[in-house]
N, CA, C and O atoms as a GROMACS GRO file, in nm:
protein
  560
    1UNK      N    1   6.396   7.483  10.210
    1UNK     CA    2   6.328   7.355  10.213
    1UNK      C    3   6.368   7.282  10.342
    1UNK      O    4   6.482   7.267  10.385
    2UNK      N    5   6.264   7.243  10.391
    2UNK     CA    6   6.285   7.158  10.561
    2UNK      C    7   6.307   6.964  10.515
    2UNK      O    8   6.232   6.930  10.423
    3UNK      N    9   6.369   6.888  10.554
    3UNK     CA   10   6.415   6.785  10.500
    3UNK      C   11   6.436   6.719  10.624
    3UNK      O   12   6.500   6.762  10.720
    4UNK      N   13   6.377   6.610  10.614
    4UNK     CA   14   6.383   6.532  10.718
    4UNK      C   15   6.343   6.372  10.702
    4UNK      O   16   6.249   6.356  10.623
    5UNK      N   17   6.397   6.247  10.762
    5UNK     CA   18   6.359   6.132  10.716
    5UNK      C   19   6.361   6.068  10.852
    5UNK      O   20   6.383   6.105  10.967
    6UNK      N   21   6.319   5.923  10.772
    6UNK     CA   22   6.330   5.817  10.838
    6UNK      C   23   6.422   5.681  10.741
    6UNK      O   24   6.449   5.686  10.621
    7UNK      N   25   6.456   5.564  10.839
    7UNK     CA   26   6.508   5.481  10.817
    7UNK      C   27   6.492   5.350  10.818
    7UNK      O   28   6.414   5.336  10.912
    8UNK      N   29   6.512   5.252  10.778
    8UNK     CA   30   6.432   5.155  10.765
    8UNK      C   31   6.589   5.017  10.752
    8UNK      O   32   6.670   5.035  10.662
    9UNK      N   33   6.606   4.913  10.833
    9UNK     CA   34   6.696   4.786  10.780
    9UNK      C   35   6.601   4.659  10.778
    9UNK      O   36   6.501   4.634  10.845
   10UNK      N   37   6.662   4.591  10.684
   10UNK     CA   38   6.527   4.470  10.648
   10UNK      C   39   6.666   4.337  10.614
   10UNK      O   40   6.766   4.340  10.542
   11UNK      N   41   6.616   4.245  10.695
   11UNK     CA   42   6.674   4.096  10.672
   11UNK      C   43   6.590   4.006  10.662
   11UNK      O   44   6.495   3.990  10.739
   12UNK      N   45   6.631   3.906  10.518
   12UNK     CA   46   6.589   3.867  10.485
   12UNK      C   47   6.444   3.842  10.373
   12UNK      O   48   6.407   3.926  10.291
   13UNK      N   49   6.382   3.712  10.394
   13UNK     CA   50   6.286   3.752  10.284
   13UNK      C   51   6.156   3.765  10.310
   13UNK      O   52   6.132   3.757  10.430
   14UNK      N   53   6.038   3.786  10.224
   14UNK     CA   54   5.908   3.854  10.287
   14UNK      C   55   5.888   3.805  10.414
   14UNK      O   56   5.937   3.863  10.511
   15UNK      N   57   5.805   3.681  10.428
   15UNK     CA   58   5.756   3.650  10.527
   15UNK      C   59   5.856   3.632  10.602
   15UNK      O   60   5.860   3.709  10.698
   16UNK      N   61   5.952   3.548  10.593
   16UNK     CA   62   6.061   3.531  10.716
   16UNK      C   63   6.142   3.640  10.766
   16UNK      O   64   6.209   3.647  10.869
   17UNK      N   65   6.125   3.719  10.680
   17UNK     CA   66   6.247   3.834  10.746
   17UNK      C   67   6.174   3.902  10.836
   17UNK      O   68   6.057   3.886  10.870
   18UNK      N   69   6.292   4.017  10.890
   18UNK     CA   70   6.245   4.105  11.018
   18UNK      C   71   6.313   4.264  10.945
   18UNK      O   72   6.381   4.292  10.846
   19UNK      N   73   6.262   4.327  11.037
   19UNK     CA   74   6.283   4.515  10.979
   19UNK      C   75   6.342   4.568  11.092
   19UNK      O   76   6.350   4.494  11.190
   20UNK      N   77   6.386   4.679  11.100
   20UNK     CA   78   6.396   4.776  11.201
   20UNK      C   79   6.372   4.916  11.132
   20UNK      O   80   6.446   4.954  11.042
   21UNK      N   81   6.257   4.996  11.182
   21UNK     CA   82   6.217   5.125  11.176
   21UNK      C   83   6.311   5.249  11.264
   21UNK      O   84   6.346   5.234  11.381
   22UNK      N   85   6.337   5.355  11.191
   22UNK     CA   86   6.359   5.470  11.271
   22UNK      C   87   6.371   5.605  11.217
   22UNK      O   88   6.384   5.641  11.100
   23UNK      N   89   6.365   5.682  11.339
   23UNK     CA   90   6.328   5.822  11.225
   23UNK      C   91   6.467   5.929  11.293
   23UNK      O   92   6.541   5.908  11.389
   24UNK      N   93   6.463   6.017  11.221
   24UNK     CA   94   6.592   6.125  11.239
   24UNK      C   95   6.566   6.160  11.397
   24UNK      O   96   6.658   6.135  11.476
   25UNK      N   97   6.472   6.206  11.436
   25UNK     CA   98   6.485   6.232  11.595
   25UNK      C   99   6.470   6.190  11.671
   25UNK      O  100   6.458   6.243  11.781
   26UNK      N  101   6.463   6.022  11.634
   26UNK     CA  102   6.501   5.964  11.754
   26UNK      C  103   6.320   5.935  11.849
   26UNK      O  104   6.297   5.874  11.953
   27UNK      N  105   6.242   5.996  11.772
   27UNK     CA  106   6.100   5.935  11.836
   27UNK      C  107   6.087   5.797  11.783
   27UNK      O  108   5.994   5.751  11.849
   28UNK      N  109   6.126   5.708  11.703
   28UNK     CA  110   6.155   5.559  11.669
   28UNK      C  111   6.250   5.564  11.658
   28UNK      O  112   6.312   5.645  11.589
   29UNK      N  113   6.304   5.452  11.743
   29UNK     CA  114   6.446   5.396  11.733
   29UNK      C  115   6.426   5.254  11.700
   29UNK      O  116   6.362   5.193  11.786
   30UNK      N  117   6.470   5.174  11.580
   30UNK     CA  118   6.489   5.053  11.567
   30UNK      C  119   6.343   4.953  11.619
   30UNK      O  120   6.330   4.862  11.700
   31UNK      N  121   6.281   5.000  11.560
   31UNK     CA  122   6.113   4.940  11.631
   31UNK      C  123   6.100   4.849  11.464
   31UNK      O  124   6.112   4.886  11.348
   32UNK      N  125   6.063   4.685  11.550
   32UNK     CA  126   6.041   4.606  11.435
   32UNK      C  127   5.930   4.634  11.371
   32UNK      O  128   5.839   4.691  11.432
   33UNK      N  129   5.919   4.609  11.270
   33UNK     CA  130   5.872   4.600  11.133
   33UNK      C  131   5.870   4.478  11.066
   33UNK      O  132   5.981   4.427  11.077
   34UNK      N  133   5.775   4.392  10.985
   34UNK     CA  134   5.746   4.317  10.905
   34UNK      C  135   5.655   4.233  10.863
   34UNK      O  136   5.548   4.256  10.920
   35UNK      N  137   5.650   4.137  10.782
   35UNK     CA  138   5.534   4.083  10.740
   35UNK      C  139   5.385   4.080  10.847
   35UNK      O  140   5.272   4.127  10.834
   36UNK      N  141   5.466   3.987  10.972
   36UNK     CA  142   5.360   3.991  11.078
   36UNK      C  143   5.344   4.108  11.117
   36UNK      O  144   5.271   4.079  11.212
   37UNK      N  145   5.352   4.238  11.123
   37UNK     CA  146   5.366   4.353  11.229
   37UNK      C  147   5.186   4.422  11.056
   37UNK      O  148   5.089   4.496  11.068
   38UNK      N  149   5.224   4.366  10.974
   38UNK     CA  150   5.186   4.427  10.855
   38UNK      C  151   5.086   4.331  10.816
   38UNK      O  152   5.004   4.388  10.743
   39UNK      N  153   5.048   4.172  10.838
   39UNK     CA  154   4.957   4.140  10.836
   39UNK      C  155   4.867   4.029  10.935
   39UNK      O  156   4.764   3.964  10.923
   40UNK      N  157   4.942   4.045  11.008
   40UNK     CA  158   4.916   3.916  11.152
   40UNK      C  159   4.899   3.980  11.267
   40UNK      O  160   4.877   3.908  11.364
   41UNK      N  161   4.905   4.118  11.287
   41UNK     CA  162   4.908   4.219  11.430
   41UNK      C  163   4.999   4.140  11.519
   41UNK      O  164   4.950   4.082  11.616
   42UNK      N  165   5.143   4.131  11.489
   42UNK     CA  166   5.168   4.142  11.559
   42UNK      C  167   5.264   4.248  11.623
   42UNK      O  168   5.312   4.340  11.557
   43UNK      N  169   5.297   4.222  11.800
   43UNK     CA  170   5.374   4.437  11.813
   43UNK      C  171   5.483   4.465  11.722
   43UNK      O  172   5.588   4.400  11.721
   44UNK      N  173   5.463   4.546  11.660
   44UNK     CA  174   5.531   4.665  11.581
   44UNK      C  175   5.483   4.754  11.501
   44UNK      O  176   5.366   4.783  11.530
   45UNK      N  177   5.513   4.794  11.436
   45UNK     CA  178   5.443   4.869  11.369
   45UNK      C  179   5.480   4.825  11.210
   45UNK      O  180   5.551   4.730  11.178
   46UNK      N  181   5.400   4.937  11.106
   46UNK     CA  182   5.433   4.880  10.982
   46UNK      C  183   5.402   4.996  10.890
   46UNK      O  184   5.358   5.096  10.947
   47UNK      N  185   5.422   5.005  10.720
   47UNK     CA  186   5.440   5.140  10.680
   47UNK      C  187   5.267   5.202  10.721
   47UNK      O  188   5.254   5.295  10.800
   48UNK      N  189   5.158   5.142  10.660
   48UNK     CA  190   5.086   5.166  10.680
   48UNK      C  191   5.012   5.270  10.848
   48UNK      O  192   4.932   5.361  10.870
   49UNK      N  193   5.063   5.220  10.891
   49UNK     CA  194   5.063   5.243  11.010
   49UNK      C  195   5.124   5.394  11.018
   49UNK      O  196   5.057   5.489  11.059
   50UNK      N  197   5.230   5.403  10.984
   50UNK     CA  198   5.337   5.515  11.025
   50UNK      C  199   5.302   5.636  10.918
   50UNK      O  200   5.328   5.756  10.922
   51UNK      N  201   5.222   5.541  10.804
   51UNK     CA  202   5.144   5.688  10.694
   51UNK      C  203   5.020   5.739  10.774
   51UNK      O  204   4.988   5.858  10.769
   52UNK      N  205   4.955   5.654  10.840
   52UNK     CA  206   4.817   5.739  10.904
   52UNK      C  207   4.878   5.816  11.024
   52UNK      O  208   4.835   5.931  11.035
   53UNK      N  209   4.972   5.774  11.121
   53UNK     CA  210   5.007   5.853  11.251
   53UNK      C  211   5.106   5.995  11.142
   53UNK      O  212   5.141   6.095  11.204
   54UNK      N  213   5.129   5.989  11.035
   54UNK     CA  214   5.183   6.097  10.983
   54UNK      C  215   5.060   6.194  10.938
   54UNK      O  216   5.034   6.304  10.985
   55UNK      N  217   4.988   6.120  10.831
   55UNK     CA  218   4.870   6.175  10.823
   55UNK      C  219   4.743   6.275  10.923
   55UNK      O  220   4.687   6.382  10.900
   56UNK      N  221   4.735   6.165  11.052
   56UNK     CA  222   4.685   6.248  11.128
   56UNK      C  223   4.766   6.354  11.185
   56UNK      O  224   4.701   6.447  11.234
   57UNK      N  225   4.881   6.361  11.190
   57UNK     CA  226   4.899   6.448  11.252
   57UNK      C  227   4.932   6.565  11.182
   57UNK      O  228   4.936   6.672  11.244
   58UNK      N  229   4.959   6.559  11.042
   58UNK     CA  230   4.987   6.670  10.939
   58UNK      C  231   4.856   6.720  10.905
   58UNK      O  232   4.848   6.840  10.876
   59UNK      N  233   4.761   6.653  10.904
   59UNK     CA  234   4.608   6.738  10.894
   59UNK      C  235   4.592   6.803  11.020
   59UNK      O  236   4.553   6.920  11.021
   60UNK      N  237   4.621   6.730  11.148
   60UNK     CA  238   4.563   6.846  11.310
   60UNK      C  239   4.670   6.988  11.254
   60UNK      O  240   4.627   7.094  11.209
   61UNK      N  241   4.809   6.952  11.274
   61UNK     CA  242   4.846   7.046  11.228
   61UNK      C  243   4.800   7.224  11.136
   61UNK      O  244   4.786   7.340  11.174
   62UNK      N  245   4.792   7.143  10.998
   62UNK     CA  246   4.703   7.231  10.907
   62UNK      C  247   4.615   7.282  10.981
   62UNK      O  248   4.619   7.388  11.043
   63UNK      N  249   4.518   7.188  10.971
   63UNK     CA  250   4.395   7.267  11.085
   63UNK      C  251   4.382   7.332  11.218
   63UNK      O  252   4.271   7.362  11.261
   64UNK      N  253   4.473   7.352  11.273
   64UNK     CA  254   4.498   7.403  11.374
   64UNK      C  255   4.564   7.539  11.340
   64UNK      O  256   4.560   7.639  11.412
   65UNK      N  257   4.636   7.528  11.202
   65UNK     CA  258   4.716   7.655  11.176
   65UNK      C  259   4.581   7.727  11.098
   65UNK      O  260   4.546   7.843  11.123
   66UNK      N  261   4.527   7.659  11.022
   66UNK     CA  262   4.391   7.790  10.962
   66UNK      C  263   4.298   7.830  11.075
   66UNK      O  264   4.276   7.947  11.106
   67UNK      N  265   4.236   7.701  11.145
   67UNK     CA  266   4.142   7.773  11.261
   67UNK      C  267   4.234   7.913  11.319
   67UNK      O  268   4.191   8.026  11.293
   68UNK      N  269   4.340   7.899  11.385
   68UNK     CA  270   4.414   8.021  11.454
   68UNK      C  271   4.414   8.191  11.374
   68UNK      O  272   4.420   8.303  11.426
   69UNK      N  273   4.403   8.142  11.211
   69UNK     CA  274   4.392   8.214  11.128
   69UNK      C  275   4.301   8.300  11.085
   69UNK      O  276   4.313   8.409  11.030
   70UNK      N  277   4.155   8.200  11.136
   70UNK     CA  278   3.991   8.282  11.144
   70UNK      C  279   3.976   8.299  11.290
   70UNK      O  280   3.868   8.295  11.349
   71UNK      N  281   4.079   8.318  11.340
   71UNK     CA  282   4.042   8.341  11.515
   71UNK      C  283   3.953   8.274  11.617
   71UNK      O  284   3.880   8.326  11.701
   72UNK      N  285   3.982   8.117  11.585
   72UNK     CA  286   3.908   8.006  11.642
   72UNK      C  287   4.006   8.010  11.749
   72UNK      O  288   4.119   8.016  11.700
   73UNK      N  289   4.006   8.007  11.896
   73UNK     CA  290   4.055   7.989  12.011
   73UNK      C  291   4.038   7.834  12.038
   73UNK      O  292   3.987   7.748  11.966
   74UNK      N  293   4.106   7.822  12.186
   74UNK     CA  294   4.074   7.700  12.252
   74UNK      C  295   4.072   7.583  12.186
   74UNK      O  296   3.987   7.505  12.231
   75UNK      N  297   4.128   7.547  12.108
   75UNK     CA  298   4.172   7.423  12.006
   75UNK      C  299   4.190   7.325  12.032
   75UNK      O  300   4.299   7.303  12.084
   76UNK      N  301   4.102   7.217  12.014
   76UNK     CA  302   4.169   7.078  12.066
   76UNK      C  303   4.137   6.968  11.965
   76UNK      O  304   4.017   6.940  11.960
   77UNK      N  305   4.214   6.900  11.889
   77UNK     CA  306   4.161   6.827  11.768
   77UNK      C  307   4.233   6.695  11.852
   77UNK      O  308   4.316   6.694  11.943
   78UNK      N  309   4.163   6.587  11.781
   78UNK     CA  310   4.184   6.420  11.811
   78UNK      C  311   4.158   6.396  11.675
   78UNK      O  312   4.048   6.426  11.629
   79UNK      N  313   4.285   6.321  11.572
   79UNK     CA  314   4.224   6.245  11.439
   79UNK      C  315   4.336   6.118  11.466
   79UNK      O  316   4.438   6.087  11.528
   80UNK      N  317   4.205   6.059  11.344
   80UNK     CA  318   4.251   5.900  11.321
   80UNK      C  319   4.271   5.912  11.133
   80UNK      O  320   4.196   5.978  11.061
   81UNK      N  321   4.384   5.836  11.089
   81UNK     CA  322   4.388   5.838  10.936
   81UNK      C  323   4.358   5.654  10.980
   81UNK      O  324   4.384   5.587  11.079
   82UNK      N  325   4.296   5.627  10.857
   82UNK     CA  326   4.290   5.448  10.876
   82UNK      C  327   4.323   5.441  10.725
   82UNK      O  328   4.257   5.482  10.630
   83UNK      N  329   4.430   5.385  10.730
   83UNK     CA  330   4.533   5.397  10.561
   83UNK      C  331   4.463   5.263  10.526
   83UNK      O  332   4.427   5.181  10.610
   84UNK      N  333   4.446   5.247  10.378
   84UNK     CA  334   4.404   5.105  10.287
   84UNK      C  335   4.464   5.056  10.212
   84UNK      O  336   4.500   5.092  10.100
   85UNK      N  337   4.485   4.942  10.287
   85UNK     CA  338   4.611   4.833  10.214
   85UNK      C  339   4.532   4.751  10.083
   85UNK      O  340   4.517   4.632  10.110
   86UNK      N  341   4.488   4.784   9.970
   86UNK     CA  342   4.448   4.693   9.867
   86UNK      C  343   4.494   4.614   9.805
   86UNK      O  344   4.588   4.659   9.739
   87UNK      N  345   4.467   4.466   9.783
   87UNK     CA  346   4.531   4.387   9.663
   87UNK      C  347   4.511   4.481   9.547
   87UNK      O  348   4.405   4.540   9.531
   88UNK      N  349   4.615   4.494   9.467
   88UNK     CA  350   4.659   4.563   9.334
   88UNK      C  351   4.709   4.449   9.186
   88UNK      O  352   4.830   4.431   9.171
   89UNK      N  353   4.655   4.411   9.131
   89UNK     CA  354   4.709   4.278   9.015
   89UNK      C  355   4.781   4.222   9.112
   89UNK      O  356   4.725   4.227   9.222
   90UNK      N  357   4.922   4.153   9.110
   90UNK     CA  358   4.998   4.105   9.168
   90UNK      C  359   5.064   4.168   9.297
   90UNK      O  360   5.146   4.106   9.367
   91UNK      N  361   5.022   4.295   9.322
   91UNK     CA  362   5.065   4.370   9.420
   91UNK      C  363   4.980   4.407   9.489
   91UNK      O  364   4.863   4.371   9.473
   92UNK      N  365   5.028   4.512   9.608
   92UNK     CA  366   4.930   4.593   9.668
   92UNK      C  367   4.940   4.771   9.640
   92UNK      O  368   5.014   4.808   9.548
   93UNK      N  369   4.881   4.853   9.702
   93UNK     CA  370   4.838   4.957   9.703
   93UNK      C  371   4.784   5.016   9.803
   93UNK      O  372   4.729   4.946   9.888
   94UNK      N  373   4.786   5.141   9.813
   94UNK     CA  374   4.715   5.236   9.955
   94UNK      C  375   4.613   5.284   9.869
   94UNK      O  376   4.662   5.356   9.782
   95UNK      N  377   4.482   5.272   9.857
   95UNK     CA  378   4.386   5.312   9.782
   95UNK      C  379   4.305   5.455   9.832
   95UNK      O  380   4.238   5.540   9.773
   96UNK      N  381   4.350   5.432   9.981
   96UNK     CA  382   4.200   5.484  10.061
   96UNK      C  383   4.297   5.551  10.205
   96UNK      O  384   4.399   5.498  10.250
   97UNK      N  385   4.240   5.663  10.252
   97UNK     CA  386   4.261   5.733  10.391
   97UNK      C  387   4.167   5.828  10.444
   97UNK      O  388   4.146   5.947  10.422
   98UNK      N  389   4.117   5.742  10.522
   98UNK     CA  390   3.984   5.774  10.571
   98UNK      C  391   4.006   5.879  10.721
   98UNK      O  392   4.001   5.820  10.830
   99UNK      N  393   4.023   5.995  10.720
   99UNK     CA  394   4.057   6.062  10.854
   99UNK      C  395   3.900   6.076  10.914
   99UNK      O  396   3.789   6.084  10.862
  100UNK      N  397   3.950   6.074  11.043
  100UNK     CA  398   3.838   6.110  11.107
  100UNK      C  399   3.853   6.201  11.284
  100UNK      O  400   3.907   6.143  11.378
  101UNK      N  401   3.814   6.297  11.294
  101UNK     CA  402   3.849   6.414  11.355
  101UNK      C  403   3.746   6.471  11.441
  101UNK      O  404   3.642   6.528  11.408
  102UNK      N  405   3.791   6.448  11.550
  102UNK     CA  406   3.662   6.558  11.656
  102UNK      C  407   3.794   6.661  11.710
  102UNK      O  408   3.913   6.642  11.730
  103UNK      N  409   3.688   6.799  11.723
  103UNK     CA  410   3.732   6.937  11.713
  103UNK      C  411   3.606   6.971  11.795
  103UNK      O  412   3.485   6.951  11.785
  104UNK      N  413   3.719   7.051  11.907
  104UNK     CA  414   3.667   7.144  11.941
  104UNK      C  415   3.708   7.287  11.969
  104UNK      O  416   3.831   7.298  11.975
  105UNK      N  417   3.643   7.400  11.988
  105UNK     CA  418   3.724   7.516  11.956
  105UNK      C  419   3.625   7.638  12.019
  105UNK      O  420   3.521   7.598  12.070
  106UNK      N  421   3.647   7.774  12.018
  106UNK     CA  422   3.578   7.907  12.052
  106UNK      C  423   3.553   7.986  11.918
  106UNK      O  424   3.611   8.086  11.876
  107UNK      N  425   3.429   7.895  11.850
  107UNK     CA  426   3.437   7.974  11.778
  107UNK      C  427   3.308   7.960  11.667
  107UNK      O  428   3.238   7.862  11.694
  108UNK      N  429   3.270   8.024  11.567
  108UNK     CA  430   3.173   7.953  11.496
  108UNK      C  431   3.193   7.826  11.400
  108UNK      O  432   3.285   7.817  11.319
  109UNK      N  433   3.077   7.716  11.423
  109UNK     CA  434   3.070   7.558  11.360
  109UNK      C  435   3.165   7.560  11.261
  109UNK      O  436   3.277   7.510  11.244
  110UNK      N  437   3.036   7.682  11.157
  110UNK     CA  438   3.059   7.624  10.991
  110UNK      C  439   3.241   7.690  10.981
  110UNK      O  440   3.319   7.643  10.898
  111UNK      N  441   3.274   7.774  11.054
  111UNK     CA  442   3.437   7.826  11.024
  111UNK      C  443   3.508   7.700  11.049
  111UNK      O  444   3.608   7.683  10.980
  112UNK      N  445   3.468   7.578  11.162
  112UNK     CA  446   3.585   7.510  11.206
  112UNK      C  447   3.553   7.435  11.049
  112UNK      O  448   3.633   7.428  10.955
  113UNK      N  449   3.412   7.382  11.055
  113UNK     CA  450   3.370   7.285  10.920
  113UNK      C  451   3.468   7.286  10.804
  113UNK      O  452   3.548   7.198  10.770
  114UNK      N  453   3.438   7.431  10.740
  114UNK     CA  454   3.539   7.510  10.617
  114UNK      C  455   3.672   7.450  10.660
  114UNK      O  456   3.715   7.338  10.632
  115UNK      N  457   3.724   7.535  10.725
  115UNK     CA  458   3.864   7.465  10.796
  115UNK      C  459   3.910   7.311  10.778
  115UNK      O  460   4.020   7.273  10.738
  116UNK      N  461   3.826   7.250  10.806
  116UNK     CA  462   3.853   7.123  10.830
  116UNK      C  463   3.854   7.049  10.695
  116UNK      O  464   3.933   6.957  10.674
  117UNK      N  465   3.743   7.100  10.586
  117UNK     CA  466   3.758   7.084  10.477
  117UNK      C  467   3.912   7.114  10.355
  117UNK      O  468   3.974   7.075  10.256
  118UNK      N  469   3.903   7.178  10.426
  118UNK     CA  470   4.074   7.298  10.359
  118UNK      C  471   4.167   7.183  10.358
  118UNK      O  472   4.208   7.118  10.262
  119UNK      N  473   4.201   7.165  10.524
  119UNK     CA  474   4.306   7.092  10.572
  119UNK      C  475   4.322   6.940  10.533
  119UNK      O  476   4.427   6.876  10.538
  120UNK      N  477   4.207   6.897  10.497
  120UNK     CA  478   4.199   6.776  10.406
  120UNK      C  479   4.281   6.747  10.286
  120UNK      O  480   4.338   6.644  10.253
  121UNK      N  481   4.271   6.877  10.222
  121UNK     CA  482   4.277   6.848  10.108
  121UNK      C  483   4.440   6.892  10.085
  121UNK      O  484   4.503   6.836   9.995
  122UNK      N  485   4.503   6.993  10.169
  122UNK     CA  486   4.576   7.069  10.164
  122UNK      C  487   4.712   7.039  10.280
  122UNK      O  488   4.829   7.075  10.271
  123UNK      N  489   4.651   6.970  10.375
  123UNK     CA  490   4.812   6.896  10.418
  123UNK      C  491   4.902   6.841  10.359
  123UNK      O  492   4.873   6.742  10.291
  124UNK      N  493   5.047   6.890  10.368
  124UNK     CA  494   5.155   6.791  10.318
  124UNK      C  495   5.137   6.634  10.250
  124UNK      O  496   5.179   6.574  10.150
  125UNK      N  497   5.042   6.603  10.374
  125UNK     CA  498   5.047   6.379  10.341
  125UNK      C  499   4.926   6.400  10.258
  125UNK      O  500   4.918   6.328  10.158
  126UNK      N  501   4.836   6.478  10.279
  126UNK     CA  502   4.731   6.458  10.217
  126UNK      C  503   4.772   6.499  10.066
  126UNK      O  504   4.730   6.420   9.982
  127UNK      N  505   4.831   6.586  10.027
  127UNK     CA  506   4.875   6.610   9.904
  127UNK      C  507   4.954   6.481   9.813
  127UNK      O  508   4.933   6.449   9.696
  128UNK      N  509   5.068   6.412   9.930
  128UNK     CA  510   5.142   6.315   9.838
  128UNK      C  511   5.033   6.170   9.830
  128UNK      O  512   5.024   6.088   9.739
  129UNK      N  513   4.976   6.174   9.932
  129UNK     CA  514   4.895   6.011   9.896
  129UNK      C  515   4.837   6.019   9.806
  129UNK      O  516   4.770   6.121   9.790
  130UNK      N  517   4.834   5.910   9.701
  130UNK     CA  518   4.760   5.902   9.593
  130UNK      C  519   4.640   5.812   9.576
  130UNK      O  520   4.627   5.712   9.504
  131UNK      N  521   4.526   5.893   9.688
  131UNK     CA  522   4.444   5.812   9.717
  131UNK      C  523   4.278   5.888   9.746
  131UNK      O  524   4.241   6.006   9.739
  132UNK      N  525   4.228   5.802   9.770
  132UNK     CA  526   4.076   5.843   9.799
  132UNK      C  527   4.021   5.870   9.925
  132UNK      O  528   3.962   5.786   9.992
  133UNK      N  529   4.045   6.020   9.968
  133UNK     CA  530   4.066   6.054  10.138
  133UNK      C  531   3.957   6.098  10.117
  133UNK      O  532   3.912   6.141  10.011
  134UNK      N  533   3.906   6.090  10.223
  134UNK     CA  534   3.780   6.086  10.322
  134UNK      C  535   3.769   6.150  10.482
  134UNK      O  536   3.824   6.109  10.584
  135UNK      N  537   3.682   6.260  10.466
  135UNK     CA  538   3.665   6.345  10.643
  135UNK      C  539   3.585   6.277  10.694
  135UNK      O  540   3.506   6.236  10.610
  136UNK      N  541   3.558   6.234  10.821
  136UNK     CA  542   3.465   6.240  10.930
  136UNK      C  543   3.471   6.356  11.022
  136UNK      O  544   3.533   6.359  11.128
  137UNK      N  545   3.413   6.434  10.979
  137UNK     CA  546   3.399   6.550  11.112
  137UNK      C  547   3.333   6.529  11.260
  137UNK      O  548   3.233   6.456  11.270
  138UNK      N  549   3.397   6.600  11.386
  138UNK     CA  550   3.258   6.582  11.470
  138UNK      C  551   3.306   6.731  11.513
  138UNK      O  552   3.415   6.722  11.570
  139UNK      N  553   3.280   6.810  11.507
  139UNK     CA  554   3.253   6.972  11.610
  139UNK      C  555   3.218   6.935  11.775
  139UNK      O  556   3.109   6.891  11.811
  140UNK      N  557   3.277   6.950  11.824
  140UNK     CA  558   3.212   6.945  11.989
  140UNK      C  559   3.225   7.119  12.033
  140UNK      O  560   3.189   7.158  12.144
   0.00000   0.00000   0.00000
């Protein structure tokens, strides 16, 4: 089993407090986090955020490992996850992850299509979110 995290310090309370984000290797180090970063844009980032840049990149992944698999060459994927922050009763919720993906490749359409379908459903993040994901394909 491969095991790996991230880290998170938080002061104070919702709105007034501040965060610091970071992950085991050191590609985030201490990058703020909080209320504003999560509902006011302002710079930092926030979980939401850090589930779609996981997301997209655990679906290119996948898909990049099956295309190689039906002997699709020349590979070049670009995705976006756009994670959904819902009011929930008194809370919130991630309802929704809407990826959206242009691919291009050496090879036939409907194989990358299939593919792309697979990898949806079948990536790591895509497996744990408990939510209502959604492809946009584009084939170039």
């Amino acid at each position: 089993m491969i095991v790996n995290h991230g880290s998170a310090k938080w002061e104070g309370g919702l709105k007034d407090g501040k965060g610091l984000v970071s992950t085991k290797s050191g590609a985030l180090s201490d990058v703020p986090y909080g209320f504003k970063q999560r509902f006011e844009d302002q710079p930092g980032t926030n979980p939401e955020e850090l589930i779609g840049a996981a997301h997209a990149a655990c679906f290119s992944m996948a898909l990049s490992m099956i295309l190689e698999g039906k002997g699709i060459t020349d590979v070049k994927i670009e995705t976006t996850s756009k994670i959904g922050l819902d009011k929930d009763g008194d809370g919130f919720a991630i309802k929704s992850a809407a990826l959206t993906a242009k691919v291009s490749g050496t090879g036939d359409k409907a194989v990358i299509e299939e593919a792309a379908k697979a990898a949806e459903q079948n990536c790591p993040i895509s497996k744990v979110l408990n939510a209502d994901i959604t492809l946009d394909l584009t084939v170039v």
